[in-house]
C-alpha positions in Angstrom: 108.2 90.6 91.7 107.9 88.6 88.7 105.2 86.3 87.3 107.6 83.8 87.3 108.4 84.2 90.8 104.8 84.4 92.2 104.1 81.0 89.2 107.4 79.4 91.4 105.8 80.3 94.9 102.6 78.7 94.0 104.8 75.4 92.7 107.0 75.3 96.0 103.7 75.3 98.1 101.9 73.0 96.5 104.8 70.5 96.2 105.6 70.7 99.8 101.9 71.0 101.1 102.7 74.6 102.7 99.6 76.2 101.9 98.8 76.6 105.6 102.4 77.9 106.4 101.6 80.6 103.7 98.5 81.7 105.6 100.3 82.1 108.7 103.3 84.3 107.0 100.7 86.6 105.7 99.1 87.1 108.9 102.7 87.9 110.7 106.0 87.8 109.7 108.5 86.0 107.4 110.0 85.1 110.9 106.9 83.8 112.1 106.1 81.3 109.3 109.9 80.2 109.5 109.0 78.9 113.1 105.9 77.6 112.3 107.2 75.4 109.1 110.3 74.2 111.7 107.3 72.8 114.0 106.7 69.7 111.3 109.3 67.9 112.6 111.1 67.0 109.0 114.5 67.8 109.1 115.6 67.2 105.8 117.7 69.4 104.0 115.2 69.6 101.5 112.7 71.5 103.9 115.5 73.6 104.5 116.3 74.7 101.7 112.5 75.5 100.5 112.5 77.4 103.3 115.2 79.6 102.5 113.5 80.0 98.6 110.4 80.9 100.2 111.4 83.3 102.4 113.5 85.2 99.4 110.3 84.7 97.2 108.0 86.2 100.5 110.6 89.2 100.4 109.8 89.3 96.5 106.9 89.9 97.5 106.3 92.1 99.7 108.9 95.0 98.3 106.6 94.5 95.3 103.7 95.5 97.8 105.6 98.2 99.6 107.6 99.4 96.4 110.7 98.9 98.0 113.8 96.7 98.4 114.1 94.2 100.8 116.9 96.0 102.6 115.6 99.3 101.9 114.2 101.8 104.5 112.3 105.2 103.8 113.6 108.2 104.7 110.9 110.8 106.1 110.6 114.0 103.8 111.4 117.3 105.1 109.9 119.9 103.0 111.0 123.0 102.6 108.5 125.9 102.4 106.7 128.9 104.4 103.3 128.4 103.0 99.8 128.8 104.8 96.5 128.3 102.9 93.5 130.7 104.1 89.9 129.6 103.5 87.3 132.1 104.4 89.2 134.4 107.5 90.5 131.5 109.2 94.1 131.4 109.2 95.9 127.5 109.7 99.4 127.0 109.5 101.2 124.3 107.7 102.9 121.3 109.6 106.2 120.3 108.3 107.8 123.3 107.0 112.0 123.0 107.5 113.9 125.2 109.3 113.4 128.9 107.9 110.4 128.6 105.7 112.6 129.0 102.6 110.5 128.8 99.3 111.1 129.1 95.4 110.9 132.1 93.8 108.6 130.8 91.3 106.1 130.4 94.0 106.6 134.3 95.0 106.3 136.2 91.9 107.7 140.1 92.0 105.6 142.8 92.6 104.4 144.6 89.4 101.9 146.6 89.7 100.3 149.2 92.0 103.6 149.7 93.9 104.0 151.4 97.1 107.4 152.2 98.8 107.3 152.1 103.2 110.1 152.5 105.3 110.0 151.1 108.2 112.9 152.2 110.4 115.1 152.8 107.4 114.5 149.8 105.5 112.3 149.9 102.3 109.3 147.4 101.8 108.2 147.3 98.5 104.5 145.7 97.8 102.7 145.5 94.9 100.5 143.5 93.2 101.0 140.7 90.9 98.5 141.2 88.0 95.4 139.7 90.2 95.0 142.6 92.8 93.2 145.6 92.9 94.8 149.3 93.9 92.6 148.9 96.6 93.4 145.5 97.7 97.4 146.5 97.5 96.8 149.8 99.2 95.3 147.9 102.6 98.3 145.4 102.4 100.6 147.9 102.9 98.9 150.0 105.3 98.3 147.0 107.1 101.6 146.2 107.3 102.3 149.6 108.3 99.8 149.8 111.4 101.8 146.2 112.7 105.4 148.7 112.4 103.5 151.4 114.1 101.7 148.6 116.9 103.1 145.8 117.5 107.0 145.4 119.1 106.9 142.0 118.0 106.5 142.8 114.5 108.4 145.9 115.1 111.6 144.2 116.4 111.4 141.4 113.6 112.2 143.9 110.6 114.8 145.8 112.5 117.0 142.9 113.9 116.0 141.1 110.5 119.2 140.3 108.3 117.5 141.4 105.1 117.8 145.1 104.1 114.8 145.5 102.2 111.1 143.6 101.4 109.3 142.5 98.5 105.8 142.1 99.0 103.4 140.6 96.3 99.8 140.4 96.2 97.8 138.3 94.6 95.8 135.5 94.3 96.6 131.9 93.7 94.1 129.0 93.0 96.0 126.8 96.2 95.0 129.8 98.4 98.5 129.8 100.0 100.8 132.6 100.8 105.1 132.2 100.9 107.9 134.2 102.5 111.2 132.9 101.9 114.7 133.8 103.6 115.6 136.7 100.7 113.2 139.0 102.4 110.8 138.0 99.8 107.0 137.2 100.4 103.3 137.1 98.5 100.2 137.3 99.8 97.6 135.6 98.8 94.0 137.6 99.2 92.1 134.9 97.1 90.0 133.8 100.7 91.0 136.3 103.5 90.4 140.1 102.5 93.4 142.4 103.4 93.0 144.1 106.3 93.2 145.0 109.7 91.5 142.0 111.1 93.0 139.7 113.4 93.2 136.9 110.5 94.9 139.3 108.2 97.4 140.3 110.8 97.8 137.3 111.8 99.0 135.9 107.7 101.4 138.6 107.4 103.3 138.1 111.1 103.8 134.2 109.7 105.4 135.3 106.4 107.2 137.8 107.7 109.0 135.7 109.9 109.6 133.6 107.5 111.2 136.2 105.2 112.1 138.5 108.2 114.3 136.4 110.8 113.7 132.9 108.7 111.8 131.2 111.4 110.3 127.8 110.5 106.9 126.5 111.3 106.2 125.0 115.1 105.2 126.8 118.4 107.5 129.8 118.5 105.9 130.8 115.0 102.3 130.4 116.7 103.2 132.3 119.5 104.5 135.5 116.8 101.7 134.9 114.8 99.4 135.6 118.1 101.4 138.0 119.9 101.3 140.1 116.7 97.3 140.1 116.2 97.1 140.8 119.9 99.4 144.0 120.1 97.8 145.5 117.0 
């Protein structure tokens, strides 16, 4: 909205004495100061038609408050994305991910270094680290991984009914402390808060991004239930 517009609001209101009016449109509705400027009893043409200018200039107005048009509505985002952040051991999913936890690969760099092959029931999982993890820190990812083959059926029957025919997995660290699997079979792990391990936590990260990458599942209750089932069996 204009200076000139809010300058010709001002002018309207004070020629026509609708200060009040003005007050009671903030307080409710373009509709309600419409009735309440009809209750003075002047129907001249006049009033009418200040009305109608006032109530384009309210409009004015408010999109220039709300940063939209008049006759515009918002559309609720639905963001792609498997991600979980980690602080400390705690583990806490992300709301709002769509349908299959797809993400970029910039945000899952390849695995570079440290590399270590597993099959697990013929297909080959790759993990490495990507530049900011140890040997050591790689070599408990992956036998991690391997002990939830080896324990858990939940886990177990992800990777074999899984679409994909092999898995990347990269370890790392990354300053927004959040880990991403993505439907190519493709996930990192970030160790930057949560050791890799055996612990429930630990076991826990890695059942939510591989079912991300694994049978593309999306955030919401079934992914809680994997994510607990999977820590539980192993």
């Amino acid at each position: 909205m204009s200076i000139n517009d809010i300058n010709r609001l001002d002018n309207l209101a004070n020629d026509y004495e609708t200060s009040k009016h003005l007050k009671t449109a903030e307080s409710s509705s373009v509709h309600a100061f419409n009735n309440a400027m009809q209750d003075d009893n002047n129907p001249s043409s006049d009033l009418e038609s200040l009305i109608a200018q006032i109530t384009e200039l309210l409009q004015k107005l408010m999109a220039a408050i709300t940063g939209q048009s008049p006759s515009s509505e918002q559309s609720a985002a639905n963001p792609q994305g498997g991600s979980i952040p980690t602080s400390g051991n705690a583990v806490s999913p992300v709301t709002g991910s769509g349908a299959g936890g797809s993400a970029g690969s910039d945000l899952i760099p390849k695995p570079t270094e440290h590399l270590q092959t597993l099959n697990l029931g013929g297909k080959n999982v790759v993990v490495g680290g990507d530049g900011t993890a140890s040997a050591a820190e790689v070599q408990a990812t992956a036998q991690s991984i391997q002990n939830l083959y080896a324990n858990s059926p939940t886990f177990k029957n992800m990777i074999d009914n899984s679409s994909d025919p092999d898995f990347d997995v990269s370890v790392g660290r990354r300053s927004d402390n959040t880990s991403w699997g993505n439907t190519e079979g493709r996930l990192f792990m970030n160790i930057n808060n949560i050791n890799p391990g055996n612990s429930d936590s630990f076991q826990s990260l890695l059942g939510h991004e591989f079912a991300h990458a694994s049978i593309d599942l999306g955030h919401g209750s079934q992914m809680e239930q994997i994510e607990s089932a999977i820590a539980r069996e192993a």
